[in-house]
Biopython code that builds the backbone (N, CA, C, O; Angstrom):
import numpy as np
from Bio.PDB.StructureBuilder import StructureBuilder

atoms = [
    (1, "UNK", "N", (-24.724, -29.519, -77.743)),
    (1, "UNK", "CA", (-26.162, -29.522, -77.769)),
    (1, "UNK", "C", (-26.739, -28.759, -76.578)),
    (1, "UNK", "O", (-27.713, -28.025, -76.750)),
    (2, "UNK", "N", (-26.036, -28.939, -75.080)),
    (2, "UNK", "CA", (-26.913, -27.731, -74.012)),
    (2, "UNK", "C", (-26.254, -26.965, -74.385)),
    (2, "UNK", "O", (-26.628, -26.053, -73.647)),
    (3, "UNK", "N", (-25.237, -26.385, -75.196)),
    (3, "UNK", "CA", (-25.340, -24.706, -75.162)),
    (3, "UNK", "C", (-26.585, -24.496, -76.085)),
    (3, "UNK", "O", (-27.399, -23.713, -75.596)),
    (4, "UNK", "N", (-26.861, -24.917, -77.079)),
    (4, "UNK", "CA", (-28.012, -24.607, -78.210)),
    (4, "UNK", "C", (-29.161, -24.592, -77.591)),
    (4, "UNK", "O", (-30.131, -23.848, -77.730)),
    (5, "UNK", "N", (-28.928, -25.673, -76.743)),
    (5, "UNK", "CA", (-30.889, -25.809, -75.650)),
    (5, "UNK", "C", (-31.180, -24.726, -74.883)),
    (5, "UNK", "O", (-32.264, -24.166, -74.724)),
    (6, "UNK", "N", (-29.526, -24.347, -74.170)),
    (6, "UNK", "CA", (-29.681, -23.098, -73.288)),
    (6, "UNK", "C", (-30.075, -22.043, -73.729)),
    (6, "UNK", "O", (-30.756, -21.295, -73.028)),
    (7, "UNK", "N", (-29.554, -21.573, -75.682)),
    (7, "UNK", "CA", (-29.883, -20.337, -75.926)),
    (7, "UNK", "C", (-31.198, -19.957, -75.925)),
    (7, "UNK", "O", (-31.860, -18.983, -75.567)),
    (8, "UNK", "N", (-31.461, -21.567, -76.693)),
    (8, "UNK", "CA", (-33.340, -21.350, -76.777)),
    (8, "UNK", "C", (-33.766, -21.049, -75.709)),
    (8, "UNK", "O", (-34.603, -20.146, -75.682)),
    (9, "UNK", "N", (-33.466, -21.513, -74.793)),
    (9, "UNK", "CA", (-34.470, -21.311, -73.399)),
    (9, "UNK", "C", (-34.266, -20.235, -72.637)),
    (9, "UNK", "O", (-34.869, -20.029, -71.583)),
    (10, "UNK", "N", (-32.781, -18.955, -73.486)),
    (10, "UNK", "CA", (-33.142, -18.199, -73.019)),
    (10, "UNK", "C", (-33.850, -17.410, -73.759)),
    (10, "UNK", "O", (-34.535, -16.629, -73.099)),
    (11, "UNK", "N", (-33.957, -17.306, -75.066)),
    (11, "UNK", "CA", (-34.416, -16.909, -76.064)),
    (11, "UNK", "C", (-36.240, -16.865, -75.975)),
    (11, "UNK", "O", (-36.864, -15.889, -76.393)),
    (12, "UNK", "N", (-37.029, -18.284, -75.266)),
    (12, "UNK", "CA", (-37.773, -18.581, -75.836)),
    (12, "UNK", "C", (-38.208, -17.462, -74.215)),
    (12, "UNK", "O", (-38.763, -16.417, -74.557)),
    (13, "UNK", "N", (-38.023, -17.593, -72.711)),
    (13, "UNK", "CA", (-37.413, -16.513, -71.499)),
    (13, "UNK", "C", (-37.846, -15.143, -71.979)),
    (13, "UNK", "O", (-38.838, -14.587, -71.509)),
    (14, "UNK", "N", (-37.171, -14.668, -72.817)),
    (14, "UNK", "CA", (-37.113, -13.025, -73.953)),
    (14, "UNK", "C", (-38.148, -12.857, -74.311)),
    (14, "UNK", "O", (-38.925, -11.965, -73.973)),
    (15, "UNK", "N", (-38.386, -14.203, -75.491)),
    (15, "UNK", "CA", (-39.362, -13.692, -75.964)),
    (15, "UNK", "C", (-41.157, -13.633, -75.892)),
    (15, "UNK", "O", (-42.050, -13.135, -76.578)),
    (16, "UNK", "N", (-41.041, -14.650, -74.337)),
    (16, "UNK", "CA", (-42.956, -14.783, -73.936)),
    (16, "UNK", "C", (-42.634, -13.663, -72.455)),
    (16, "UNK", "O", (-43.403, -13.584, -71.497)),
    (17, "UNK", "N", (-41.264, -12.847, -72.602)),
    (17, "UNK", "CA", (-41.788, -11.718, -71.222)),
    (17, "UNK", "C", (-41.068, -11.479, -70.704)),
    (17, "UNK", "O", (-40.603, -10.343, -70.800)),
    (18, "UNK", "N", (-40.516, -12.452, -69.799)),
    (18, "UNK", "CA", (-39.376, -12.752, -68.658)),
    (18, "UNK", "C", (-38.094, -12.411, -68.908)),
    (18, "UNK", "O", (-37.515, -12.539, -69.986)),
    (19, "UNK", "N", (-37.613, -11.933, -67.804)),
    (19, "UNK", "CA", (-35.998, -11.808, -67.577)),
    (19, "UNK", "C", (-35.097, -12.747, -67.398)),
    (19, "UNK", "O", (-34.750, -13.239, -66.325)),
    (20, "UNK", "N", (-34.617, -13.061, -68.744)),
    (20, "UNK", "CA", (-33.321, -13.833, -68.516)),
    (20, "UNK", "C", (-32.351, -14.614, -67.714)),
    (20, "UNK", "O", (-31.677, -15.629, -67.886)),
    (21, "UNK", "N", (-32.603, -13.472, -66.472)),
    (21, "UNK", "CA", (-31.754, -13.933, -65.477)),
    (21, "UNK", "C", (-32.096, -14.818, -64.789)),
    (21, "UNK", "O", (-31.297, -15.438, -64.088)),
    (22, "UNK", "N", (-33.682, -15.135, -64.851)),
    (22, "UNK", "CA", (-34.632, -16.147, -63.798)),
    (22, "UNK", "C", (-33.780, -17.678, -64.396)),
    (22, "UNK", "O", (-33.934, -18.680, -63.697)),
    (23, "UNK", "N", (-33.221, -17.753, -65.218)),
    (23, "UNK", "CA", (-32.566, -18.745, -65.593)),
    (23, "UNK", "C", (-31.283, -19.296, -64.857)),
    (23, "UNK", "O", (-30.911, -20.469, -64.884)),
    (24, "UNK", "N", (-30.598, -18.134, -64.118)),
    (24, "UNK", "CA", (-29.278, -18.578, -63.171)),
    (24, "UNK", "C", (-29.169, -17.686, -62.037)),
    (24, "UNK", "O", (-28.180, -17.777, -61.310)),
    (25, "UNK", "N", (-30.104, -16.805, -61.795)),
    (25, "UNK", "CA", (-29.759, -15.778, -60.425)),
    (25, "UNK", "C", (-30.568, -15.921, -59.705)),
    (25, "UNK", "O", (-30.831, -14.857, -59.146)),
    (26, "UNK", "N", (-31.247, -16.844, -59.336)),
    (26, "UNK", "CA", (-32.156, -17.292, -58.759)),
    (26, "UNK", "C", (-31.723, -18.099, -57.165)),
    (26, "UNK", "O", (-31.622, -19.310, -56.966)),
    (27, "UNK", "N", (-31.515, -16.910, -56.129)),
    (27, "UNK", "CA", (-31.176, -17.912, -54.888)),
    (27, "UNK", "C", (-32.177, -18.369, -53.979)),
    (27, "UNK", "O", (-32.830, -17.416, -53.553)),
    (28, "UNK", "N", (-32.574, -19.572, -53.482)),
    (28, "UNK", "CA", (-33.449, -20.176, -52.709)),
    (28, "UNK", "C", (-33.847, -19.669, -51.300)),
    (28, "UNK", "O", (-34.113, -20.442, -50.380)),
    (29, "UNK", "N", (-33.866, -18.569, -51.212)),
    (29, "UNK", "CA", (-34.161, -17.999, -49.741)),
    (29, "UNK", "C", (-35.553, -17.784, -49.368)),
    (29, "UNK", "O", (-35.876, -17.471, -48.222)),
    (30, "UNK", "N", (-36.504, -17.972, -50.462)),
    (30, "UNK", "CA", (-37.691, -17.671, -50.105)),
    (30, "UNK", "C", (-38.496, -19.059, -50.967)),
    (30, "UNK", "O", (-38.102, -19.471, -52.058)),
    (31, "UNK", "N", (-39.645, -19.621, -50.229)),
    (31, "UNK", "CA", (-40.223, -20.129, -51.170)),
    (31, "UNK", "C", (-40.662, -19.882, -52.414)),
    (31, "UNK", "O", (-40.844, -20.866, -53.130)),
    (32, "UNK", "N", (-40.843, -18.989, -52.778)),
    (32, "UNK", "CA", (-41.422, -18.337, -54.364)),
    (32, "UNK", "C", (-40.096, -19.057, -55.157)),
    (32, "UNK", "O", (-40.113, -19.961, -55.993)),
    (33, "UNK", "N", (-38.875, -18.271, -54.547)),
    (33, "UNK", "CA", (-37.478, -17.747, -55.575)),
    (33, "UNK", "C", (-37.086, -19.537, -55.907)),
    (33, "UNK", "O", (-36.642, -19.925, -56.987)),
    (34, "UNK", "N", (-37.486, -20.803, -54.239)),
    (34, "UNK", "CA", (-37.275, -21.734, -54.382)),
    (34, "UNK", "C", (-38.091, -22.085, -55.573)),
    (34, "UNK", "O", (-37.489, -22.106, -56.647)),
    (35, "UNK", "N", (-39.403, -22.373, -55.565)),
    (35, "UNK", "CA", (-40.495, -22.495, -56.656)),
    (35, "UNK", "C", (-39.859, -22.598, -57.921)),
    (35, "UNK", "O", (-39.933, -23.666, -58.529)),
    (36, "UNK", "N", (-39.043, -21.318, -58.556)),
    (36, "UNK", "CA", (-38.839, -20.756, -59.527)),
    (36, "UNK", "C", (-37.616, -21.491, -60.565)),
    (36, "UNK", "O", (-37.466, -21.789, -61.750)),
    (37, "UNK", "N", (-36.682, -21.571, -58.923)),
    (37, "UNK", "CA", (-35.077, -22.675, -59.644)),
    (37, "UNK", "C", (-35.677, -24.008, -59.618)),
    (37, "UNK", "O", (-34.994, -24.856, -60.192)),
    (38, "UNK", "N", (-36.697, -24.390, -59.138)),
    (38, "UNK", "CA", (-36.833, -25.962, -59.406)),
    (38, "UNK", "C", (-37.691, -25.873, -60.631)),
    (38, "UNK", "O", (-37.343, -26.791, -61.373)),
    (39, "UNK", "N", (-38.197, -25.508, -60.914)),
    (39, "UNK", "CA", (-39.284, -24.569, -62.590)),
    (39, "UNK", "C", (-37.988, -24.679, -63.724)),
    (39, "UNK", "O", (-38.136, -25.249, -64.805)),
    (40, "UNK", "N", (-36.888, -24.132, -63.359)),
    (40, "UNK", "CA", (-36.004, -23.966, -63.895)),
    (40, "UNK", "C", (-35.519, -24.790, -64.373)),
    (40, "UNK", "O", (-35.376, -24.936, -65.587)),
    (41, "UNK", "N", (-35.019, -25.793, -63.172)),
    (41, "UNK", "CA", (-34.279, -26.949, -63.384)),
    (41, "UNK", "C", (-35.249, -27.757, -64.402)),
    (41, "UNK", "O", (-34.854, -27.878, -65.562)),
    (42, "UNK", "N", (-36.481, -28.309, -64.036)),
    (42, "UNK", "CA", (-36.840, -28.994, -64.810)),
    (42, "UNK", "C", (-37.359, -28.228, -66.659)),
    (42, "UNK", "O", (-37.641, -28.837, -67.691)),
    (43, "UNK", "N", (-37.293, -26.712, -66.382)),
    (43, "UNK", "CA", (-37.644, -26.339, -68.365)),
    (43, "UNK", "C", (-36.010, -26.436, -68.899)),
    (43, "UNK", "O", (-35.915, -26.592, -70.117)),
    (44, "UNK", "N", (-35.229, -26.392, -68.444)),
    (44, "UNK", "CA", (-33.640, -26.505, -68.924)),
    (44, "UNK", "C", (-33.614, -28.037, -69.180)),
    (44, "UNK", "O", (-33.175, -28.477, -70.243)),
    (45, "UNK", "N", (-34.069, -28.811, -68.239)),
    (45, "UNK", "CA", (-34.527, -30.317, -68.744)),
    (45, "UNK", "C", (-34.642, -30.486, -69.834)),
    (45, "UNK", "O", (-33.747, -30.823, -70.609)),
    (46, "UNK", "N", (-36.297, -30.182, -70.202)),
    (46, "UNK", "CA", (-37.080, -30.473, -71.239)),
    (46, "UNK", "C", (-36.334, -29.596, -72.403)),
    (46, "UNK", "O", (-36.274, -30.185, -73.483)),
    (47, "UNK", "N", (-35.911, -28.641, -72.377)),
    (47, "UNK", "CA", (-35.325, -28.099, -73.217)),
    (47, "UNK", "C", (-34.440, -29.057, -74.034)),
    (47, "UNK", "O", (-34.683, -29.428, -75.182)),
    (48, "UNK", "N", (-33.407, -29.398, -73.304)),
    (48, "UNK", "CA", (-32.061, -30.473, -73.493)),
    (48, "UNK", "C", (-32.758, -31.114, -74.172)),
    (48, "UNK", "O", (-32.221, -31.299, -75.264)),
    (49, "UNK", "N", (-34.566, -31.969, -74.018)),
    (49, "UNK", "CA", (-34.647, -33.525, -74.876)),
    (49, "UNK", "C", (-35.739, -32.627, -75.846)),
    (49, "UNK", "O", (-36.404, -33.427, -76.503)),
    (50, "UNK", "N", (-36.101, -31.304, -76.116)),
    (50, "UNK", "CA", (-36.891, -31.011, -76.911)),
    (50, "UNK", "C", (-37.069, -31.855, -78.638)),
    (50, "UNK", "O", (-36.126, -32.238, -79.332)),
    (51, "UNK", "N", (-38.177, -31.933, -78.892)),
    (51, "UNK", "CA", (-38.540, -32.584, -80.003)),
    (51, "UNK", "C", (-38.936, -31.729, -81.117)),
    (51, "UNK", "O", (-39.084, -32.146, -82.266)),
    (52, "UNK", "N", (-39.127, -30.353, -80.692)),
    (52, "UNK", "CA", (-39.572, -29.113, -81.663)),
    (52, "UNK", "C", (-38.050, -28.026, -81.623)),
    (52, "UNK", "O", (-38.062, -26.900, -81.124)),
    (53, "UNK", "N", (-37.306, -28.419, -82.009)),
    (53, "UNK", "CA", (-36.316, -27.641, -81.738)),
    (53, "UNK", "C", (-36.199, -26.777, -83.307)),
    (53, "UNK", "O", (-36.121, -25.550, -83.365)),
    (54, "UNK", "N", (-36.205, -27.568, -84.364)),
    (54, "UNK", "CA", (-36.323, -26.577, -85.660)),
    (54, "UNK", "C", (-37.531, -25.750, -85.620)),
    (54, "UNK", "O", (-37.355, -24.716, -86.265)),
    (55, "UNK", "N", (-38.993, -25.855, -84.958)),
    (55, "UNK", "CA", (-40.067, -24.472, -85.060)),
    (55, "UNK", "C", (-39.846, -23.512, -84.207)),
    (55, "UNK", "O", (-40.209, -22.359, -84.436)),
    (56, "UNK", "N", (-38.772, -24.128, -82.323)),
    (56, "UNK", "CA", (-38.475, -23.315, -81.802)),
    (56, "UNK", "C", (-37.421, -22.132, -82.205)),
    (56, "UNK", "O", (-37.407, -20.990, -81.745)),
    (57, "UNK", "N", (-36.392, -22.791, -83.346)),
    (57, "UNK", "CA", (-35.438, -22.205, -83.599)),
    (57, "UNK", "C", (-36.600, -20.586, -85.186)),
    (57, "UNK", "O", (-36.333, -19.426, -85.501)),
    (58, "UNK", "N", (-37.628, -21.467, -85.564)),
    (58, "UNK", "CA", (-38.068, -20.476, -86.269)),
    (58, "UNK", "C", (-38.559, -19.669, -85.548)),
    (58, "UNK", "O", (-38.107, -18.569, -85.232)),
    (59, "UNK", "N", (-40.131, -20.477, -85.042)),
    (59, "UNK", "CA", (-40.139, -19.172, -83.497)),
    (59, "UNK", "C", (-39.328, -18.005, -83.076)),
    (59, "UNK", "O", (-39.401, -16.839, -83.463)),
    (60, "UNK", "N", (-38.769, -18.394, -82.458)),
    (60, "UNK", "CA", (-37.581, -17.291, -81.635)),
    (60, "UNK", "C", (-36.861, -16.439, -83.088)),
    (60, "UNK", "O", (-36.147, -15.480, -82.797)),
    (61, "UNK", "N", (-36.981, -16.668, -84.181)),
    (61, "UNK", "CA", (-36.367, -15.937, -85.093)),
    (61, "UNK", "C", (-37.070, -15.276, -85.755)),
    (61, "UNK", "O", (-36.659, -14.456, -86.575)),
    (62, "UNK", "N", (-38.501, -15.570, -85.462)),
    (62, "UNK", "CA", (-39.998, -14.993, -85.827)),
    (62, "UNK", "C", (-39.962, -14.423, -86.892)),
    (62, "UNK", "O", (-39.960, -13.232, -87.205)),
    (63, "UNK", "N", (-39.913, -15.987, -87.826)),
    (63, "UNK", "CA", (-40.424, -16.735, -88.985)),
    (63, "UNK", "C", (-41.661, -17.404, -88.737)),
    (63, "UNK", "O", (-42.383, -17.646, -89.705)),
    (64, "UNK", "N", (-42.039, -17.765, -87.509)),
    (64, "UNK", "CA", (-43.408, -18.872, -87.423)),
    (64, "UNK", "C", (-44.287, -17.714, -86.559)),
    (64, "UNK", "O", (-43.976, -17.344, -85.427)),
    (65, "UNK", "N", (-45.397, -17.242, -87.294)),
    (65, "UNK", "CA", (-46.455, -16.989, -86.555)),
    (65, "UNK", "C", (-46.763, -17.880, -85.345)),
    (65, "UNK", "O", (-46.365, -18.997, -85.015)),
    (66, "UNK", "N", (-47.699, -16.906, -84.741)),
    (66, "UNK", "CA", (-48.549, -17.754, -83.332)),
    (66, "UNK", "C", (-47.683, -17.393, -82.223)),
    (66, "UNK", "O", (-46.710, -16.659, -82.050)),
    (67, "UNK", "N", (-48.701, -18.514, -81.247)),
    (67, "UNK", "CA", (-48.128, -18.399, -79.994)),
    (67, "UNK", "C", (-46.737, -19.141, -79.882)),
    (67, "UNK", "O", (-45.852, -18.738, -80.637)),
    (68, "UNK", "N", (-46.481, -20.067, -79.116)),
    (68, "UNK", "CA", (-45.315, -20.942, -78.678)),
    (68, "UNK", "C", (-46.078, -22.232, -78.020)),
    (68, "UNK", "O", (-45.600, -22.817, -77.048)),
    (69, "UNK", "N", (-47.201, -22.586, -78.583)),
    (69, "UNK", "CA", (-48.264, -23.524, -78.421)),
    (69, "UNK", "C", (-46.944, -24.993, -78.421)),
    (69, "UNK", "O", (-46.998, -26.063, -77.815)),
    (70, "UNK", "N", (-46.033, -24.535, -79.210)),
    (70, "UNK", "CA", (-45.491, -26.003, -79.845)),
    (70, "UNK", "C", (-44.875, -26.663, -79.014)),
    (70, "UNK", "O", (-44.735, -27.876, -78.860)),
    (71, "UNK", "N", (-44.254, -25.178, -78.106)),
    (71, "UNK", "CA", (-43.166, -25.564, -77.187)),
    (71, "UNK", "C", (-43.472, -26.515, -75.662)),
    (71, "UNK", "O", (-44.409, -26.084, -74.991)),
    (72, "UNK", "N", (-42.939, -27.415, -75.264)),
    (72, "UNK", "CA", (-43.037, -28.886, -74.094)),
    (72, "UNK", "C", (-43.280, -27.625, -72.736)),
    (72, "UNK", "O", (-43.843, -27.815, -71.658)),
    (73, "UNK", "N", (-42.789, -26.641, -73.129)),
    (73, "UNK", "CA", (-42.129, -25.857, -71.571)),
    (73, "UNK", "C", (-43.208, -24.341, -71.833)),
    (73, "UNK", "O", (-42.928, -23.148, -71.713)),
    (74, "UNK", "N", (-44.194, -24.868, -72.134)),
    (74, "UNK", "CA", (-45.165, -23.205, -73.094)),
    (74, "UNK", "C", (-46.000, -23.274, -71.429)),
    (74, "UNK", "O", (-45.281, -22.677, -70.629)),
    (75, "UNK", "N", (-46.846, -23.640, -70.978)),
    (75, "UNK", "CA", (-47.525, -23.529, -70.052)),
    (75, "UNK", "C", (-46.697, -23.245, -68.819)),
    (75, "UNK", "O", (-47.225, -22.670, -67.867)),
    (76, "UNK", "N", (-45.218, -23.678, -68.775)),
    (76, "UNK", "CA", (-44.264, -23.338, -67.416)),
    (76, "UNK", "C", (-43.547, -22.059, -67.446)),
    (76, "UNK", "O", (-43.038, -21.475, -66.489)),
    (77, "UNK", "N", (-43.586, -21.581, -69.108)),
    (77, "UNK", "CA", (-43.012, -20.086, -68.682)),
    (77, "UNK", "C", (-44.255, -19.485, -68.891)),
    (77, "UNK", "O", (-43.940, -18.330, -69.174)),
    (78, "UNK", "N", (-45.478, -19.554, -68.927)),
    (78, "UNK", "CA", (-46.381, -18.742, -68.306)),
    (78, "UNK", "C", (-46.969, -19.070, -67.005)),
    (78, "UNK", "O", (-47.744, -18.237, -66.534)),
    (79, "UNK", "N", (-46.719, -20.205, -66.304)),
    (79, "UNK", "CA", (-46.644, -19.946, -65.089)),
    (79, "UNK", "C", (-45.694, -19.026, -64.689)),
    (79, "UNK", "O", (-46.217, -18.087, -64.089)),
    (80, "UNK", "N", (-44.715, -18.959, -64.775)),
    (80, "UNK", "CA", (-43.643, -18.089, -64.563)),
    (80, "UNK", "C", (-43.358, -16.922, -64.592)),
    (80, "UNK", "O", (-42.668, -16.284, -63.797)),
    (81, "UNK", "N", (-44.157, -16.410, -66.006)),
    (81, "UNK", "CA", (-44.863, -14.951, -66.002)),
    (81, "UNK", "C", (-45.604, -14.238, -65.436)),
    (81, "UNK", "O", (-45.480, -13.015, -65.381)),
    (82, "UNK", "N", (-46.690, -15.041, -64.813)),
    (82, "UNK", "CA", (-47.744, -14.935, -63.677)),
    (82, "UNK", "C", (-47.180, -14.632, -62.877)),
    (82, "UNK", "O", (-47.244, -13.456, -62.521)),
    (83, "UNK", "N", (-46.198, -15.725, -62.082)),
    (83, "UNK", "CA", (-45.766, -15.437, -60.457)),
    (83, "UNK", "C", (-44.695, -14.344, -60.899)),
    (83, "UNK", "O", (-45.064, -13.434, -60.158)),
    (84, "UNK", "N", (-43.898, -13.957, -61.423)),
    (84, "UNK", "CA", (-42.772, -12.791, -61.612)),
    (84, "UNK", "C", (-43.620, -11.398, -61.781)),
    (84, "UNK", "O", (-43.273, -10.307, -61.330)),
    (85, "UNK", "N", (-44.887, -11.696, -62.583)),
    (85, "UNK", "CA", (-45.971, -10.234, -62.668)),
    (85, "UNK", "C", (-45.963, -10.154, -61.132)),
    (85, "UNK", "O", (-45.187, -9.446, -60.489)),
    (86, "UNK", "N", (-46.747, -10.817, -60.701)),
    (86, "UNK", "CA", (-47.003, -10.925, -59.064)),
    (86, "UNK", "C", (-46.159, -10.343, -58.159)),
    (86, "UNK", "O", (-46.620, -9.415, -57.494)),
    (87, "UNK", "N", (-44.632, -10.801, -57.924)),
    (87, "UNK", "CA", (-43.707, -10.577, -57.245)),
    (87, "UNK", "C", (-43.300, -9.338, -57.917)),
    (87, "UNK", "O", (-42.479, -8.716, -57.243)),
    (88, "UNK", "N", (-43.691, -8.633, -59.316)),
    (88, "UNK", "CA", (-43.208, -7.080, -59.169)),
    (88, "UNK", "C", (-44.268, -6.486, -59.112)),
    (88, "UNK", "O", (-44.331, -5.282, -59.360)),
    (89, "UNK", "N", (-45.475, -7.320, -58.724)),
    (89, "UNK", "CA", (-46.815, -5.796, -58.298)),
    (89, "UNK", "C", (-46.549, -5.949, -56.540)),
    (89, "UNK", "O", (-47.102, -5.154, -55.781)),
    (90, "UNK", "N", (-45.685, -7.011, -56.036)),
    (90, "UNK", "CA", (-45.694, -6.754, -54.641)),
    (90, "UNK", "C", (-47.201, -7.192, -54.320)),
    (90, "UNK", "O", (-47.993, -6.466, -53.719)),
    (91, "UNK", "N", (-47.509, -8.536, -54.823)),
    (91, "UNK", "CA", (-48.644, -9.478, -54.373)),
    (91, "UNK", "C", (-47.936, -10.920, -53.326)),
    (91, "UNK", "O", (-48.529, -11.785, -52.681)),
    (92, "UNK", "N", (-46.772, -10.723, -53.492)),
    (92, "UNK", "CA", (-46.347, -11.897, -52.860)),
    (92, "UNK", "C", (-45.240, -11.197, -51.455)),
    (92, "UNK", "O", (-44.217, -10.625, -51.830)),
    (93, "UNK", "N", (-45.385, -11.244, -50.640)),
    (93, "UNK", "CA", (-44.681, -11.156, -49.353)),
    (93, "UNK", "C", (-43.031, -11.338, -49.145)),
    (93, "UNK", "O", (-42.280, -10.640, -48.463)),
    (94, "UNK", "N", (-42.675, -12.674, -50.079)),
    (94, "UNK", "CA", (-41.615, -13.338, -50.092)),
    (94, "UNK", "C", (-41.492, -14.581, -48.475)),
    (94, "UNK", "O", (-40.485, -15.182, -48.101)),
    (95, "UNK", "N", (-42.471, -14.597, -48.034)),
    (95, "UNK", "CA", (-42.435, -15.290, -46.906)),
    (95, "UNK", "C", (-42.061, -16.520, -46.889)),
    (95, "UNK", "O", (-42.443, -17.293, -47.766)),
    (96, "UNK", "N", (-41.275, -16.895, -45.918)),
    (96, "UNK", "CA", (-40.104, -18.495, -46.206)),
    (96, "UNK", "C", (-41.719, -19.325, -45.204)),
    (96, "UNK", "O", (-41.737, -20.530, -44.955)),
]
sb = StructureBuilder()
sb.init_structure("model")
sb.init_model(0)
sb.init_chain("A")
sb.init_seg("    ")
for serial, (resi, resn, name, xyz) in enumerate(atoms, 1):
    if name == "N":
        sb.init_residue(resn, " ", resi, " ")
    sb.init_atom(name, np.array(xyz, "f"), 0.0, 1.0, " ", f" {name:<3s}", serial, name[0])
structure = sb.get_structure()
């Protein structure tokens, strides 16, 4: 069952923007990068106890119109999108 949660979550990662990798290459040297693995830790969470896992699985196979409204972890990977836009326009410093 976490490999299936993991794909989604990298899948679901893919498909609202983000790079993949923010999922495991993520080292704590800066507050932001810290920010990001604890973000992490807890959408890999919610992932694991998801309750929409058959619309996510249509979703991501985009069979289901719309946004990703459905998804527990929809508002944390667009936080996530935000601060990663940010950190590649070089709005954030990286300051510990």
């Amino acid at each position: 069952m976490a490999v299936a949660s993991e794909r989604r979550m990298v899948g679901m990662l893919e498909r609202v923007g983000l790079d993949s990798a923010i999922a495991s290459s993520i080292e704590s040297d800066t507050i932001i990068k810290c920010v990001i693995k604890t973000s992490m830790q807890e959408i890999r969470k919610q992932c694991r106890a998801c309750s929409t896992v058959d619309e996510c699985e249509r979703w991501l196979a985009a069979k289901e119109d719309g946004d990703n409204a459905f998804c527990p972890n929809a508002e944390a990977f667009e936080a996530l999108r935000v601060i990663c836009d940010d950190i590649a326009n070089n709005h954030h410093t990286g300051a510990t």
